[in-house]
Each structure stands twice: as C-alpha cells, then as structure tokens.
C-alpha positions as CSV (number, residue, x, y, z in Angstrom):
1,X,49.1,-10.0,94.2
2,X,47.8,-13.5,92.3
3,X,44.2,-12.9,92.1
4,X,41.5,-15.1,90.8
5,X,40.9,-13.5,87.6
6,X,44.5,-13.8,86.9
7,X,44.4,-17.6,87.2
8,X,41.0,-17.6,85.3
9,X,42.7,-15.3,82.4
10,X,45.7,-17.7,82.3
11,X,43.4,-21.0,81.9
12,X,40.9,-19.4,79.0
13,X,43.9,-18.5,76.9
14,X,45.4,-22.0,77.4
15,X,42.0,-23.2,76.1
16,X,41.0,-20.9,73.7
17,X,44.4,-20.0,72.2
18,X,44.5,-16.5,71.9
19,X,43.7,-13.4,73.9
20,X,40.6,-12.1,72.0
21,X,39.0,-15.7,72.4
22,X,39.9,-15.7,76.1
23,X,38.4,-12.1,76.6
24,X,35.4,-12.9,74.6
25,X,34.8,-15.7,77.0
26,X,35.4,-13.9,80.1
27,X,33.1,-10.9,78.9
28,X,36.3,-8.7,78.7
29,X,38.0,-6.2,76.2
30,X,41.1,-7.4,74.9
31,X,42.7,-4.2,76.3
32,X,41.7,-5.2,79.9
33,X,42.7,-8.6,79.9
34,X,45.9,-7.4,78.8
35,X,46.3,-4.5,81.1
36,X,45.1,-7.5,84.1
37,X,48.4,-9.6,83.1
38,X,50.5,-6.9,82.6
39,X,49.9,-5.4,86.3
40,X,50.6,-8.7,87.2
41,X,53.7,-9.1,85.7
42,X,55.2,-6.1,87.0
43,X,54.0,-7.3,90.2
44,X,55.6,-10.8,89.9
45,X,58.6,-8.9,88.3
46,X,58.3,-11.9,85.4
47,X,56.5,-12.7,82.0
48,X,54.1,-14.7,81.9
49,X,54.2,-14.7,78.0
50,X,56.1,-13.9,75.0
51,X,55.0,-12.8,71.5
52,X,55.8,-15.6,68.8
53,X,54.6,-14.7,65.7
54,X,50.9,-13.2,66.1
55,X,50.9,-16.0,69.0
56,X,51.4,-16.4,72.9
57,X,53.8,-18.8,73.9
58,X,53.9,-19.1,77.8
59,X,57.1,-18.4,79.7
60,X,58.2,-21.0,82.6
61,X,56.3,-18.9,84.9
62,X,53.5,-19.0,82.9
63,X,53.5,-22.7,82.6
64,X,53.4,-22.8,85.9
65,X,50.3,-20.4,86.9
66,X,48.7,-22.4,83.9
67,X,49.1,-25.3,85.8
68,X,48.0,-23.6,88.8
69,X,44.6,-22.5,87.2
70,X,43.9,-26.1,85.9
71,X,44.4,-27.5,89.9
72,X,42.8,-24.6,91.5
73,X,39.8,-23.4,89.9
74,X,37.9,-26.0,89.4
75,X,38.2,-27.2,92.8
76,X,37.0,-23.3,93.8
77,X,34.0,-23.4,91.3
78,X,33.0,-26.9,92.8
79,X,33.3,-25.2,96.3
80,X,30.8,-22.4,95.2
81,X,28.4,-24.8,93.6
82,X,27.6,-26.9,96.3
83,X,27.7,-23.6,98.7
84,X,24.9,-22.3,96.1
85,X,23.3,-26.0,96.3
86,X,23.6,-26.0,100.5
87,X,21.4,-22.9,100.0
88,X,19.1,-23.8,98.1
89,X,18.4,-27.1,99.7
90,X,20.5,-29.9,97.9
91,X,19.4,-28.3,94.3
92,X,22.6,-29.0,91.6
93,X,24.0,-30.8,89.2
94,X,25.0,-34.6,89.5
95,X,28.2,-34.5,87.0
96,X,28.6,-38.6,85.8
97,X,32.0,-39.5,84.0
98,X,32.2,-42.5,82.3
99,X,34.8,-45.1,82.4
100,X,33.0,-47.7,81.4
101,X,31.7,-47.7,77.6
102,X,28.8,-50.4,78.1
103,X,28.0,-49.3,81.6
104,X,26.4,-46.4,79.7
105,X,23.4,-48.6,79.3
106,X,23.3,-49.8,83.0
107,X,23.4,-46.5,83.7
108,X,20.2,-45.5,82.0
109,X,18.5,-47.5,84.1
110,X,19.6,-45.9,87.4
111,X,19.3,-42.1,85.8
112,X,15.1,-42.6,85.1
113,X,13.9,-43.1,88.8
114,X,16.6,-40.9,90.3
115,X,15.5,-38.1,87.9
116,X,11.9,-38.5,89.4
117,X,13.0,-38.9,92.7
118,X,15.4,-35.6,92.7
119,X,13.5,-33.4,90.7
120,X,15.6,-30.6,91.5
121,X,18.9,-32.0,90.5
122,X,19.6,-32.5,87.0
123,X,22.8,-35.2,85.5
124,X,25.2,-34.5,83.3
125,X,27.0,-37.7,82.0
126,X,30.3,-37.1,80.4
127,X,31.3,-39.3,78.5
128,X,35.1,-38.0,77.2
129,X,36.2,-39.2,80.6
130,X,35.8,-42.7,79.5
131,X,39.0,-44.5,80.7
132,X,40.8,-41.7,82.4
133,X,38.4,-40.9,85.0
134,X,40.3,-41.0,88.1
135,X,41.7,-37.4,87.2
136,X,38.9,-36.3,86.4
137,X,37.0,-37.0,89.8
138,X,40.3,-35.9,91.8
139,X,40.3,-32.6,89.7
140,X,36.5,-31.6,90.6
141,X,35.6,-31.9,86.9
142,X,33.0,-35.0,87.8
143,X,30.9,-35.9,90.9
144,X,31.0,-39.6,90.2
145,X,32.7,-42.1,88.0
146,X,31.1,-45.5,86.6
147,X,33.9,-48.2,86.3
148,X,34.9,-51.7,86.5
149,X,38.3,-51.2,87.6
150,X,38.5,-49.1,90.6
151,X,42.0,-47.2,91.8
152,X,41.9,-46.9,95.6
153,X,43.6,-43.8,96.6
154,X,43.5,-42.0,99.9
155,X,40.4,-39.1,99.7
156,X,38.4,-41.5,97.1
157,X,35.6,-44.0,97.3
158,X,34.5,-46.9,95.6
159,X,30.7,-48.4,96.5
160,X,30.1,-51.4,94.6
161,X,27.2,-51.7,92.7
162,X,26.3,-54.2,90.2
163,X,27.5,-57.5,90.1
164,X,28.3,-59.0,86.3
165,X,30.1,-61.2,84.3
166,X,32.2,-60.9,81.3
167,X,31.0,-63.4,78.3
168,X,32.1,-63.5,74.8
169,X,29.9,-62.4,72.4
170,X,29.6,-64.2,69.3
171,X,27.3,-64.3,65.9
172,X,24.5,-66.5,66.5
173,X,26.1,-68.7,63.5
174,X,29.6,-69.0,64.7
175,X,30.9,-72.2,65.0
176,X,32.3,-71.6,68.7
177,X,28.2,-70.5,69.4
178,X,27.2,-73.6,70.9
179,X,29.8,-73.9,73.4
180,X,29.1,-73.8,76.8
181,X,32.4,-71.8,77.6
182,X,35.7,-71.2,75.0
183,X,39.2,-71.8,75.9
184,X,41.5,-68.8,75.0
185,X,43.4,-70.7,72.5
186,X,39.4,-71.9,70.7
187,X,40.3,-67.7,69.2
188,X,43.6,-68.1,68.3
189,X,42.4,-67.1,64.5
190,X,39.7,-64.5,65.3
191,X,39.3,-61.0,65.0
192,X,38.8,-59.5,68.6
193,X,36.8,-55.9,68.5
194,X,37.0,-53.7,71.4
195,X,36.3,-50.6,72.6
196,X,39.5,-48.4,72.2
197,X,41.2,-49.1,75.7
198,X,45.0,-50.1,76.4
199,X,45.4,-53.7,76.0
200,X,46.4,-53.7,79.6
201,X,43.2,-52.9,80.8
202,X,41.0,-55.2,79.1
203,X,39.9,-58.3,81.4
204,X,39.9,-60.8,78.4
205,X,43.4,-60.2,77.9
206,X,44.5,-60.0,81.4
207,X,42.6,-63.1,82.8
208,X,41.5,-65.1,79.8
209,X,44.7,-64.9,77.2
210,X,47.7,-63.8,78.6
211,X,47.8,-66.3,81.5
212,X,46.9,-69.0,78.7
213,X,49.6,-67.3,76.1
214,X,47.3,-66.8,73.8
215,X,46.1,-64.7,71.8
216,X,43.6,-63.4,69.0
217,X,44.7,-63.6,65.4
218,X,43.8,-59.4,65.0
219,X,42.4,-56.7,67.7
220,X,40.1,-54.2,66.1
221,X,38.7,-51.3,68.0
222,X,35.0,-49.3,67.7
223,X,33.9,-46.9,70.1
224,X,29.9,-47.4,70.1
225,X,28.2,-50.3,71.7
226,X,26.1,-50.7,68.9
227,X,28.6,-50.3,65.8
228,X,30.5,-53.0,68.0
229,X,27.4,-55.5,68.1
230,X,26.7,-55.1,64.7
231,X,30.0,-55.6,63.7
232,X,30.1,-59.2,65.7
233,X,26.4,-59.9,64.1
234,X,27.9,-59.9,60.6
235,X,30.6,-62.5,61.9
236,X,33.5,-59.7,61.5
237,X,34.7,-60.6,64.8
238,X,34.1,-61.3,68.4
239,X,34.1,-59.2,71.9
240,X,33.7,-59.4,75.7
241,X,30.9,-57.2,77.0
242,X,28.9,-58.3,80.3
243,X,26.4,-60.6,80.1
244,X,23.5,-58.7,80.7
245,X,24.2,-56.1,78.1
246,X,24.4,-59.0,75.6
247,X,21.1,-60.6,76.6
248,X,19.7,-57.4,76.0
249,X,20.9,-56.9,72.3
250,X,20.5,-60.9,71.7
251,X,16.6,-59.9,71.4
252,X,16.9,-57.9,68.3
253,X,20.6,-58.6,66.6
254,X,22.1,-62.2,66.0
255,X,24.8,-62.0,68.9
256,X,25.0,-64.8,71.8
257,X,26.5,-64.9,74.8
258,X,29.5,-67.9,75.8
259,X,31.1,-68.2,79.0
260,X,35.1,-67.5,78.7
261,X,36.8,-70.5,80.2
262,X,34.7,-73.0,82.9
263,X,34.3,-70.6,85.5
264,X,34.1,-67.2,83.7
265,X,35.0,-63.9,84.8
266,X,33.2,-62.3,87.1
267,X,33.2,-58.5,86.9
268,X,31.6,-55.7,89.8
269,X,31.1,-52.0,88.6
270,X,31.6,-49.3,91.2
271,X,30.6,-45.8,91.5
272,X,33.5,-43.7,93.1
273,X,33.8,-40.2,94.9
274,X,35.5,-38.1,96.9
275,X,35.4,-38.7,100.6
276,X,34.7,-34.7,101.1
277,X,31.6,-35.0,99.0
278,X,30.3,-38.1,102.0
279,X,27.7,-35.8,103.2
280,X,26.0,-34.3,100.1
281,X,22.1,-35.9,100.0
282,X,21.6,-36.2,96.5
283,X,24.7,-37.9,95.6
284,X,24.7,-40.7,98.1
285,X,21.2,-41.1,97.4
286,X,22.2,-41.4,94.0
287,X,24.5,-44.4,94.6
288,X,21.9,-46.0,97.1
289,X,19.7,-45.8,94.3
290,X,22.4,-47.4,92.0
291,X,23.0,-50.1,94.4
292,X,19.2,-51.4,94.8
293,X,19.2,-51.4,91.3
294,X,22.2,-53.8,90.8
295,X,20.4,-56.3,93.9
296,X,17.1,-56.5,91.7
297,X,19.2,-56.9,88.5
C-alpha cells in the first residue's frame, strides 16, 4: 500500500509547507497529490493530515511517515545514483560536507588536481553541514565529511589526512606577539573570536583553558575566515586557527602565529565515509589524493 511517491509527497510538503508548493515540485496538480494521500489514507484506515486554518498540520501517523521519508529516500536516491554512476563508468557527483570552517581552504587545494584527474566527476561542497556532519553522512545527504574531530561509529570511516597544529593567532602589534608560546591565563583579559561552534567543541577551551581554569575575558563568534582575520588584524581579539592557514594570511594581513602552551596542540583532519561506499573509485581516489597532499604539506 506505502508507495514511494507517497513518502516523496509527505517529505516535499514538510519542506515546502503547503500542498501547491509540494505539487509544483513534484510536477503534479494539486488535485493528484491530494487524491495520492487520500487513497492512502483509506488504505492505512488513518489521517495523515488535518486542516488547520488554510494549513496542514500532520497527524501522529503523519509524523511518523514524515520521518520515514527523511530516513528512506535519500538513502534510495543515493542507491540509484551510484547505480546510474556503476553504468556509466564511475561518472557522479563527489558531495563534500564541511565540518571544519578553515579546512575549507585546505580543501581547495585537494579539489584543483582531483578535478583534472576525474574529469567526469564533478564536487559539490556543502557547507551548511559545518559542525553537524556526522548525520549528514549517515543520512546519504554527503559523500564525505572534512573534520578535525572524528565520531567512530560502526558503518563509518575516518582516513586521516593532514597533520596540523592549533596556534593562536594574534595582531602583529600585540603585546603577547613575541612570545614563543602563551600560557592560558597570558588571555585572561582578551576577547576570544571564534567561529560559531559549542564551547565544548573548541580545542582551545578543552585542552588549553579549562584544564588551566582559565579563561578569556569575552568569546565573540564570526562565521568567515576572513571577517575573523581581519577582525584579530585590527587587535579586536584573538583566535585559534591551524598554523598553516595563519602563515598563509600572515603574507597579506597583520596576524602572527604563537604556540599555545610549550608543546602546542597538535591537531589531524580526517575525511570520513561510509564503509558501503569502500569500493567506489573516485571517492577513495579522492581521499588518496587528499592524503598525499597532507604528506607534501
């Protein structure tokens, strides 16, 4: 009785919000995505929705087929893409999530000669799964995910592929900029920008100030690299961002790189995926590739 298109109705009216959106999207009329959910119902012998107002508010069941429709289809429509990219010899699209905001720039680096090498696979990079990737890889909504903090869970990966290490990044006039390494109480009274991530997941706080118990003064957040930078430049505040990726912008902004604490913190980034997707050419060649880069770095 539950067909596909029933499942695919349910999800574009949870994302569109009203049946003549959802239709419109699924090259429908109105009257036969209706008459589609109202077979079904009489079927199921439940609603799926009720009226409220000029809206659709979903019943318990339909909550539940919503849910459904989120877990299922996109693990079918992965299914069918790399059966269409099986058949036409490893041709597709290499889906990137980002958990990592600076890795973006690393990544830049790995995207040029793997474009050249797999001309017939393009990369998407999506960004709005920058610190909640891990769902997003499990739910077939990304190929691969960029982070420094990987969550090893049965059916995932993690390859590591760049060694690095977290500095703080000051303006080239601050008084701490001639350090050889700070102490975490040295920024008791700064300003701390960072990009907007739970506390709890920022190394500088986990393994430079809260085993010290200290802390910065005030915690700002920015969510671009370079806003960030310039923000530090003008002496507004100080961040942590990996070494290299500060060496890189000390060339044309005011910004140099100190070692937090004697022996720093050292820092890998890994590129996870799903086990099931182990035998898919252009996506391990795609982390090989990432890999030599990060020996050569």
């Amino acid at each position: 009785m539950l067909e596909r298109i029933h499942l695919m109705i349910l999800r574009a009216v949870e994302q569109r919000g009203s049946l003549t959106a959802a239709a419109e999207s699924l090259h429908l009329t109105q009257s036969a995505l209706s008459h589609a959910i109202r077979k079904l119902e009489g079927q199921l012998g439940v609603e799926v929705w009720t009226r409220d107002g000029r809206s659709l508010r979903p019943t318990q069941a339909g909550l539940y087929l919503q849910g459904l429709a989120n877990r299922l289809l996109p693990q079918l429509e992965h299914a069918e893409r790399l059966m269409a990219q099986y058949a036409e010899g490893q041709r597709g699209t290499l889906r990137i999530g980002m958990e990592c905001a600076p890795c973006y720039a690393w990544l830049l680096k790995v995207v040029a000669p793997y474009l050249a090498a797999w001309p017939d696979v393009d990369v998407d990079v999506k960004q709005r799964f920058q610190f909640g990737g891990i769902k997003a890889i499990e739910g077939w909504e990304i190929d691969v995910l960029v982070t420094p903090d990987p969550l090893f869970k049965p059916g995932l990966r993690f390859v590591p592929v760049f060694d690095y290490e977290q500095v703080l990044v000051l303006a080239k006039d601050h008084p701490l900029a001639g350090r050889a390494f700070v102490e975490p109480c040295d920024l008791a009274d700064e300003v701390l920008i960072t990009y907007p991530v739970d506390i709890d997941r920022l190394d500088i706080y986990n393994q430079f100030f809260l085993p010290a118990g200290c802390a910065p003064r005030q915690r700002k957040t920015i969510e671009t690299t370079d806003i960030l930078l310039q923000m530090v430049a003008s002496g507004r505040g100080v961040a942590a961002l990996p070494r290299w990726l500060v060496e890189e912008y000390s060339a044309r902004m005011p910004v140099v790189p100190v070692r937090l604490g004697p022996n720093g913190i050292p820092k890998q980034i890994f590129l996870g995926t799903r086990e099931d997707d182990a035998a898919i050419g252009y996506l391990d060649a795609f982390i090989a590739m990432a890999a030599g880069l990060g020996d050569n770095a």
